[in-house]
C-alpha positions as CSV (number, residue, x, y, z in Angstrom):
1,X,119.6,98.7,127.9
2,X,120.1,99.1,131.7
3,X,120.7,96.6,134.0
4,X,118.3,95.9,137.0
5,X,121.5,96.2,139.3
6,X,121.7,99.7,137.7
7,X,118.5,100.7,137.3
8,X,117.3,100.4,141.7
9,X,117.4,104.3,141.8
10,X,115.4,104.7,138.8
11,X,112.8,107.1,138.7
12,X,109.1,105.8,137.5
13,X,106.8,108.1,135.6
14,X,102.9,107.0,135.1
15,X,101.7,109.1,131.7
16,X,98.5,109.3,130.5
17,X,98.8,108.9,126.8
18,X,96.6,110.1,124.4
19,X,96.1,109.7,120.8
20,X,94.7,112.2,117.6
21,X,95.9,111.9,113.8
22,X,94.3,112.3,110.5
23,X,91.1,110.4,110.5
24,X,92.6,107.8,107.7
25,X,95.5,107.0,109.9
26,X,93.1,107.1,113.0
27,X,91.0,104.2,111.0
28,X,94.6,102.1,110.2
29,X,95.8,102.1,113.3
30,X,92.4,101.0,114.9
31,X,92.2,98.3,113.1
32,X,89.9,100.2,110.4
33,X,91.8,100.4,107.4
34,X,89.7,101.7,104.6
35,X,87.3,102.3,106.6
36,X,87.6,106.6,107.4
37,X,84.4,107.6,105.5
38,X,82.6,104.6,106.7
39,X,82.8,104.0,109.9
40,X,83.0,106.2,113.1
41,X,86.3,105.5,115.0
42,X,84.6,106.2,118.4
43,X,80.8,104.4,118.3
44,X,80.2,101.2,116.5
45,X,77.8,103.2,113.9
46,X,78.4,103.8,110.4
47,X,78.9,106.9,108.7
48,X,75.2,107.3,107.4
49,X,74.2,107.2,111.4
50,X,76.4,110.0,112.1
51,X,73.9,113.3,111.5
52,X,70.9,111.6,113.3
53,X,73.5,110.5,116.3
54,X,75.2,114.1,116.4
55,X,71.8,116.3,116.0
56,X,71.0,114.0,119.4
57,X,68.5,111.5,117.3
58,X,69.8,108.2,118.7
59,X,72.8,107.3,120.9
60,X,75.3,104.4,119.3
61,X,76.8,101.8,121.4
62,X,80.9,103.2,122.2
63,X,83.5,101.1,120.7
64,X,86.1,99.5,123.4
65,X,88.7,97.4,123.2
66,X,86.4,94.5,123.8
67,X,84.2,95.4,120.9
68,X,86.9,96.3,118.8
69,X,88.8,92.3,119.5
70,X,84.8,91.1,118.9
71,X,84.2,92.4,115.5
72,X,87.5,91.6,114.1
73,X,86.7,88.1,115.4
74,X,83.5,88.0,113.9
75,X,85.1,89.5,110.5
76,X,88.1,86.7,110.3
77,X,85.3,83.9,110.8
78,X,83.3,86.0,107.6
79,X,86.9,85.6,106.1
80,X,86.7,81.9,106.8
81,X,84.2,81.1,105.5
82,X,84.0,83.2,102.5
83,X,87.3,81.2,101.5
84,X,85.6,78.1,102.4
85,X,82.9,78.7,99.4
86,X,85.6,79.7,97.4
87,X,83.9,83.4,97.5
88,X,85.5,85.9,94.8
89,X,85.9,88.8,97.0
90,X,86.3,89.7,100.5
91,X,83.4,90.4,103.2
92,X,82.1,93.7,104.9
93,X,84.0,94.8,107.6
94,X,82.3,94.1,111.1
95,X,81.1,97.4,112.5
96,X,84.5,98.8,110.2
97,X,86.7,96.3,111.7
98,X,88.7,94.4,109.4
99,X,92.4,93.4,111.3
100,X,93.5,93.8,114.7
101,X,94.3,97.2,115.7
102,X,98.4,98.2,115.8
103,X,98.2,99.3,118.9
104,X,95.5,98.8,121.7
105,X,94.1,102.4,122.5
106,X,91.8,103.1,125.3
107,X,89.0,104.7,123.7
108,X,88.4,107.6,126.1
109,X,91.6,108.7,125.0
110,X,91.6,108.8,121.3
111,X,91.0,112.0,120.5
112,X,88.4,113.5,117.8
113,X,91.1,115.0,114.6
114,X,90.8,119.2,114.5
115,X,90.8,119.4,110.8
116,X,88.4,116.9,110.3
117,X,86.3,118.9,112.8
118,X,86.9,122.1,111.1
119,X,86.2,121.1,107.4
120,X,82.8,119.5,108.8
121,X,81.8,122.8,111.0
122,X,82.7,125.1,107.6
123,X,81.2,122.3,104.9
124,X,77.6,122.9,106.6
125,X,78.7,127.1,106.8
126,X,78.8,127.1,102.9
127,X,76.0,124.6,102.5
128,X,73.4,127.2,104.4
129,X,75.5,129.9,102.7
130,X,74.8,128.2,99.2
131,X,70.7,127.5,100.2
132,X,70.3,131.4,101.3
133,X,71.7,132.5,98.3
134,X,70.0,130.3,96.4
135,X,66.5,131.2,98.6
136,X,66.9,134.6,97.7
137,X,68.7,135.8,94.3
138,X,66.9,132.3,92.7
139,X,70.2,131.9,91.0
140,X,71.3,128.4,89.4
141,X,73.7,126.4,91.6
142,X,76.4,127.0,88.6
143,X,76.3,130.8,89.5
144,X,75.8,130.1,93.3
145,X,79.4,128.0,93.3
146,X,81.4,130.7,91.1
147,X,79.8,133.1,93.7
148,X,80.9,131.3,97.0
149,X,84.9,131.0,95.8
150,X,85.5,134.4,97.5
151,X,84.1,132.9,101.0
152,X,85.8,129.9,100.8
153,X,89.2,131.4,100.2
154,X,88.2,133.6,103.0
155,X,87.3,130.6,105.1
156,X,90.6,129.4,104.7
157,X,93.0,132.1,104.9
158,X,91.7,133.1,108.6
């Protein structure tokens, strides 16, 4: 601990802190727990939403801080009252949100997870790579998944 006596030469830095983790993490500390294959961390949309939204089908409204402290709100008064009628199990999450997030992130800087990104861009690769090869050897999807092994290892060893 330093003194304020001590500390009048101190130097001040300003950072600019950003955040990325594994997407499950990302959902915990966002105040998304449970929610990683549900919800998107970034847009108030739900995981079902995400093709249309990303093949430029319809924009979602952008989480913020402000959203984030509204659905959790509307989600403890869901809580409320599902205790009040004695309800047996818990409600939906509002827009994913079911507790306060750890720590208050600016959205702008809570960056998308690589790996995440990268099992997504190569999951549609052998999806097409599975349809052509279906298309044209007209091969059960049995033989078509002992077939694409080789390319997946492939896939990930580079």
């Amino acid at each position: 601990m330093v003194r304020v006596d001590e500390a009048k030469d101190a130097v001040i830095f300003e950072l600019e802190v950003y955040y990325s983790s594994d997407l499950m993490a990302m959902a915990t500390i966002l105040g998304m727990d449970g929610q990683s294959g549900c919800a998107c961390p970034w847009c108030r949309g739900a995981a079902r939403d995400f093709k249309v939204t990303a093949s430029g089908g319809a924009r979602m409204p952008r989480r913020t801080q402000a959203t984030q402290k509204e659905d959790f709100e509307e989600y403890e008064k869901s809580v409320r009252q599902a205790v009040a009628r004695h309800a047996k199990t818990k409600p939906e999450p509002k827009n994913g949100v079911s507790a306060a997030p750890l720590v208050p992130w600016d959205f702008n800087r809570v960056l998308p997870p690589y790996l995440h990104l990268i099992l997504g861009l190569v999951n549609d690769v052998v999806k097409e790579l599975r349809k052509d090869l279906q298309f044209l050897d007209d091969i059960d999807p049995e033989k078509v998944s002992f077939l694409m092994l080789p390319v997946l290892i492939y896939l990930l060893i580079i």
